[in-house]
N, C-alpha and C positions, 0 to 999 in steps of 0.2 A: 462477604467482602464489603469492606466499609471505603465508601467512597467520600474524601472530603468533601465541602461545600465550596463551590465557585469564590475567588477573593475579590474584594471588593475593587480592586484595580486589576488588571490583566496581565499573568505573567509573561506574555510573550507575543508579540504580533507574527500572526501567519496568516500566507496567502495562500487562496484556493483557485488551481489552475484552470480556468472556463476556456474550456475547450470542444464546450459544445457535447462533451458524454459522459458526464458526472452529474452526480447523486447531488447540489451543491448546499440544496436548503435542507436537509437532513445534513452532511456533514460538517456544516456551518454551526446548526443547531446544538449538536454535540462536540465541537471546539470551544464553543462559549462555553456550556456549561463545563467542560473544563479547563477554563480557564483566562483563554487566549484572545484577542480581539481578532476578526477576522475580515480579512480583505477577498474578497469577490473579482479575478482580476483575468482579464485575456489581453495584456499590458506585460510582456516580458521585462521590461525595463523596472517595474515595480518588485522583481524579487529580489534585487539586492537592499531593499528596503526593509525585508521581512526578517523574523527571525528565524522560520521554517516555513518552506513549501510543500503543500499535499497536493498529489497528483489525485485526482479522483477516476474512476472510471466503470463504465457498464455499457457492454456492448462486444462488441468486435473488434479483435486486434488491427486488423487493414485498417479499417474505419477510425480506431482512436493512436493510430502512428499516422496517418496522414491530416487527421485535421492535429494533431502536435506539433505538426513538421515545423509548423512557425517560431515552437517553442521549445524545438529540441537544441540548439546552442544553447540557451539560457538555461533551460536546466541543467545540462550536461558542465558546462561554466558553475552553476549553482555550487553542484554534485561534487567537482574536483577540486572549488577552493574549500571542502570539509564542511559545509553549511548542509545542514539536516534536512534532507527529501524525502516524503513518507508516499509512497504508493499504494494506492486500495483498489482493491481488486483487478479491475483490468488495468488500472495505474500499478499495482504491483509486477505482473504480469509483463508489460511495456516497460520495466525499469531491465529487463534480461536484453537478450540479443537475438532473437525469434521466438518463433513459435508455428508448430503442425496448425494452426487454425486455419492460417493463408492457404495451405498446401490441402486442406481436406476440404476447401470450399474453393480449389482450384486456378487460385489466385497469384500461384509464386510466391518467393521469398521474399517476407516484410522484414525490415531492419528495424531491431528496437531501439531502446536508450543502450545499449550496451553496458552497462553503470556496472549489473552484477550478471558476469555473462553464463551461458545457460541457453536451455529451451524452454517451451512449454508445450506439453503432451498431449494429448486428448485422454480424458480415462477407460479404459477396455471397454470395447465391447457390451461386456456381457455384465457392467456397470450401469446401473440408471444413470442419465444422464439428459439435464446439467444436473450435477451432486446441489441438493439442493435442503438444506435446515442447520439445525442446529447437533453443531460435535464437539469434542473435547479437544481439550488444547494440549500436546505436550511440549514442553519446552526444555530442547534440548543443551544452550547454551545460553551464558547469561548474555545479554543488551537489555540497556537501560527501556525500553519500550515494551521488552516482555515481563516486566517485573511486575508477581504478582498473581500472576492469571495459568499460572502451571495447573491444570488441573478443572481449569475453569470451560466452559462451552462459548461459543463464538456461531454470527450466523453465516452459513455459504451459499451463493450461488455462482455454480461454476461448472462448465464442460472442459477445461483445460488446466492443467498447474504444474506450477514450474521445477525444474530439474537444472539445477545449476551445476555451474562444471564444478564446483567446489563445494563438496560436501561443508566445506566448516559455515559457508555461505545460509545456511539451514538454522534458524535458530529455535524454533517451534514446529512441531506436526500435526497431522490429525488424520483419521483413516475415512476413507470411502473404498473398501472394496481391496485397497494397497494405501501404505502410508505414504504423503505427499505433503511438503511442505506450505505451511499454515503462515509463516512466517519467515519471512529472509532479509538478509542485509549483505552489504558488501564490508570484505575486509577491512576499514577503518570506522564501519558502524556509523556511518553518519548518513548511508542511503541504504532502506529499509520498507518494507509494504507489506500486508497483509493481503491472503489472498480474502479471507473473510471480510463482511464488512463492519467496522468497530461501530459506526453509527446506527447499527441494526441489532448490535448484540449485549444489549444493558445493561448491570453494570459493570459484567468483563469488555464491554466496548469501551465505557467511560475511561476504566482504570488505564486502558491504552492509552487514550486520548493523552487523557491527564498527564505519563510517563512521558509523550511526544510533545506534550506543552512543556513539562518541567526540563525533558533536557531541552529541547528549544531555546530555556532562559537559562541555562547552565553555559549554554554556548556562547 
């Protein structure tokens, strides 16, 4: 896989939502390198500034919807006027409408972003868990952000993945044990997350990136 070289001016300015449980300086690291200038930002009022917003996330669902909660208008505002929202991994995960994590750590029903509605599952039993390296990617339907990487390996770590009410919702796979979605977006493709993380998974992470900065600037 050949990955262009970074350009000398930035196609596209995006912001990185600091919410207190994101990956920021690794996901930052690899937006630059393809492409994009990046904003560092827990400032809802600065994403309609941006060209695209990536949700980051690692941790716990309860934990990463409630310190959001400040910035679940804005995103969801982002999301509906068609402006590009990339969720990685438990930012992926928070872009559904629950998820079993609350209910197995006994905590009740947590509300997501609703964006792309769905749950997220815990995987079997009789599964290692958290699914944890590198898998293959298949990719089921085309979006501009999976292009490329059919075929290619991504890294995971994860105990839960999502199951959306809408199979077409599904754009990539990958197996731990049962195939589960690697990739999702929502019916107008303009809000979309990896359960992998792209900045951990060289250069099939890049060639993401890079697809998320160029449509970014196409938008």
């Amino acid at each position: 896989m050949s990955i262009p070289e970074p350009p000398d001016e930035a196609l596209a300015e995006v912001a990185i939502v600091d919410y207190g449980l994101g990956n920021l300086r690794s996901a930052t690291r690899g937006l630059e390198r393809a492409g994009a200038s990046v904003t560092i930002t827990d400032d809802p009022e600065t994403f309609a500034a941006a060209d695209g917003v990536v949700l980051p996330g690692v941790g716990a669902f309860r934990e990463g919807m409630e310190n959001a909660g400040p910035y679940r208008d804005a995103l969801v505002e982002h999301a509906e006027a068609g402006r590009p929202l990339f969720g990685i991994c438990l930012g992926m995960q928070m872009l559904l409408t629950s998820s079993e994590e609350a209910d197995h750590a006994g905590q009740g029903e947590v509300r997501g972003l609703d964006l792309i509605p769905g749950t997220n599952v815990r995987f079997d039993v009789d599964e290692k868990v958290p699914h944890m390296g590198w898998n293959d990617l298949s990719v089921d339907r085309d979006h501009p952000v999976a292009a490329g990487v059919d075929g290619e390996y991504a890294y995971f770590v994860h105990s839960y993945y999502a199951e959306p009410e809408d199979p077409d919702a599904v754009v990539a796979t990958s197996r731990h044990g049962v195939e589960f979605p690697a990739i999702v977006a929502n019916e107008t493709g303009n809000v979309f997350g990896t359960q992998f993380h792209p900045e951990k998974s060289g250069e099939t992470g890049l060639r993401i990136l890079r697809n998320f900065v160029e449509y970014c600037a196409e938008r």
